[in-house]
C-alpha angles and dihedrals in degrees: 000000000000116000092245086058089050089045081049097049094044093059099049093050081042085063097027082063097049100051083043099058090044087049085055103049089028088058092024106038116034086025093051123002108039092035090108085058088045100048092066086072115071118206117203083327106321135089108267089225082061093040094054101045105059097023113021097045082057093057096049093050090054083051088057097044089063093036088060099043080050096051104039075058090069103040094051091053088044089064098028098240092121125128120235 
């Protein structure tokens, strides 16, 4: 493997990593742990931690879906492996 394909490959595991890990605090910690914080705000009648939780970590994750599309786009053209 040439050295412009590892540079490639890293980069994609280097943003890989980061949408992971906000997938991870983003499900786990304002789903689960800081729900009890959360829950003091109330958000159009229900408690912001419940409200997050099942409405507001779906819409994150949709965030991420077209931030990574975004993203792999540049990266592919970065390294000129894109598809016309």
């Amino acid at each position: 493997m040439d050295k412009s394909a590892q540079a490639y490959w890293k980069a994609v595991l280097g943003l890989l990593t980061k949408i992971l890990i906000v997938w991870f605090v983003v499900s786990y910690g304002a789903g689960i742990l800081l729900a009890p914080v959360l829950n003091t705000i109330h958000l159009g009648g229900y408690p912001l931690g419940f409200w997050f939780a099942q409405q507001g970590s779906i819409y994150v994750f949709v965030a991420l879906i077209f931030y990574y599309a975004h993203a792999m786009g540049k990266l592919d053209r970065e390294f000129d492996v894109h598809e016309e």
